[in-house]
N, C-alpha and C positions, 0 to 999 in steps of 0.2 A: 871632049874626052869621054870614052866610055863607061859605061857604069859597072860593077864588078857584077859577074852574076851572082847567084844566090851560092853558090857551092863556092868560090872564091872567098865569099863574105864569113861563110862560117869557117870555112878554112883561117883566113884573118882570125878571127876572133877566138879559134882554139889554140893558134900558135902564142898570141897574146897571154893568152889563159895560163898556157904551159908554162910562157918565160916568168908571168908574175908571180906566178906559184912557186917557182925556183928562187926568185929576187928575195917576195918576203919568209919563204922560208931560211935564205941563206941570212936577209939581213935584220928582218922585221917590215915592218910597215912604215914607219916611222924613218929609217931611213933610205928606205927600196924607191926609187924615183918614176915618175911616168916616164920621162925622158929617157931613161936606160932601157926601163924595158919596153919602151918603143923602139929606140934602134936596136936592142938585140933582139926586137920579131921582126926585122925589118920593115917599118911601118913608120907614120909619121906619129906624132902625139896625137894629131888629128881623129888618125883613127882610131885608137885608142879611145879618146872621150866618146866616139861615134858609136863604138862599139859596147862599152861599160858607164859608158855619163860620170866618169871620173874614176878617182882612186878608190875612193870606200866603197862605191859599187865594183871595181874591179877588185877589190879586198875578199869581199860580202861573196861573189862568184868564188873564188877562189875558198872561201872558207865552207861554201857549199860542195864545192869537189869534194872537198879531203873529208867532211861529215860525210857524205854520202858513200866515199870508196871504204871508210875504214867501217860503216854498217853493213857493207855488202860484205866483207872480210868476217866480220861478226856471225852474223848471219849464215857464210858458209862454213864458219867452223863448229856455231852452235846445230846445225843439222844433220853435223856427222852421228851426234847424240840419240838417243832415242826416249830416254824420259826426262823431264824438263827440267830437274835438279841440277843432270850431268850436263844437260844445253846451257841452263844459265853459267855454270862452273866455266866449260868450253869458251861461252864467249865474252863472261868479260874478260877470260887471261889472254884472248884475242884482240881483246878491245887495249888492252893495258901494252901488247905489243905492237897493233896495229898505230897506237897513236904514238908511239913512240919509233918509229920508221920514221922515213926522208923530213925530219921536221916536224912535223903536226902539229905537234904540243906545242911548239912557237907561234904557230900562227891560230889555232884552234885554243889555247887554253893560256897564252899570253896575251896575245894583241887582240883577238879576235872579240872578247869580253870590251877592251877599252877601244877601241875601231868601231864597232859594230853598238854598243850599247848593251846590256846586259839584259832587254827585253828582245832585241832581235838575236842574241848568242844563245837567248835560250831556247825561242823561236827555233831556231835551225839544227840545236841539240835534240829537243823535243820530235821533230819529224825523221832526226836518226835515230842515232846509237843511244837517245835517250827512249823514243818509244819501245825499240826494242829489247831494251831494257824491261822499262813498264811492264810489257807483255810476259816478259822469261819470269821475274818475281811473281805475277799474278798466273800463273799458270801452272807454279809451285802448289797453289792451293792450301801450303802451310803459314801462309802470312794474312793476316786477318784482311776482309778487305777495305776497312777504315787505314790501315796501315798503307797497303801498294804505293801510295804515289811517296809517302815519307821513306818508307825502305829504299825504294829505288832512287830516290835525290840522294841522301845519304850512302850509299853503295856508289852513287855516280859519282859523287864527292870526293870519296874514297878513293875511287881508280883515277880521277880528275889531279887529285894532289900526289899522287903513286907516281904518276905519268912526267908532271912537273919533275920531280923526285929524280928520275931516269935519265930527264934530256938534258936534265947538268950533270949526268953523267954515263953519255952513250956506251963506253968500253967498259963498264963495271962490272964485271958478271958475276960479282957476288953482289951488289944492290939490284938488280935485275932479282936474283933469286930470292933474296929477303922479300922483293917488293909483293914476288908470286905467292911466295908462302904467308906473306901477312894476310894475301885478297885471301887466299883458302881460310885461315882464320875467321874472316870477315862473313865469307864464305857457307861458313859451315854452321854461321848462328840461324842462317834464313834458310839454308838445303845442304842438311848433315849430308855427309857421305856413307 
């Protein structure tokens, strides 16, 4: 039998990507099975292991999508800004909405800690929405620079537990608005307005 080309094989392994990112955002990880969403990529289980060397590596990808798209989201909405006060402002009520879309928060700030380990969640925090973070408070120039890396855990903390806050309850649109006006609070002790 022949062997897939190489454009086949990432096609495989992005359709894979897509359905497990639907599974454990719909179910978690815990209950999201290989076998489901192997047949719903059409695929054996086979491939699946071939493609990801199991569930916590197909987890771990997965939780690397959703870091990486919700820093791009960050990212473009902190750059509409123009001085770094209003950038940091902009992105994290970017960040506080972006993770709170299709899921995230389920699988980035529930499972993704106990799946993954709290040395690799922070790992892959750290090279998102948490360096850019790092960067926006240090670029303020008003937080001491013994301070930076404490400000911004605690600020990430903050939106991290906001976030939680939200995805128990997606249709709320008055805890959605509290949750924005408490970050401005938060907000305003490290870049007054």
């Amino acid at each position: 039998m022949p062997r897939a080309s190489a454009a086949d094989a990432a096609e495989t392994a992005r359709r894979v990507l897509d359905i497990a990112r639907e599974r454990f955002s719909a179910e978690g990880f815990a209950a999201a099975s290989v076998d489901d969403i192997a047949r719903r990529a059409g695929v054996t289980r086979g491939a699946v292991y071939h493609h990801y060397d199991g569930k916590p590596a197909l987890f771990r990808a997965v939780a690397a999508q959703l870091q990486s798209e919700i820093a791009a989201r960050v990212v473009a909405t902190a750059e509409q800004e123009t001085d770094a006060a209003a950038q940091l402002r902009a992105g994290s009520h970017a960040f506080l909405d972006a993770i709170t879309d299709d899921r995230a928060a389920r699988v980035l700030l529930v499972d993704a800690p106990a799946v993954l380990g709290w040395a690799q969640w922070r790992e892959l925090d750290a090279a998102a929405s948490g360096r850019e973070l790092r960067e926006a408070v240090e670029a303020l120039g008003t937080v001491p620079p013994d301070l930076v890396d404490a400000v911004s855990q605690q600020l990430s903390g903050a939106m991290n537990e906001a976030a939680l806050r939200l995805a128990d309850r997606p249709d709320d649109v008055a805890a959605r608005d509290c949750a924005h006006r408490a970050l401005d609070l938060l907000l305003d002790a490290v870049a007054p307005r």
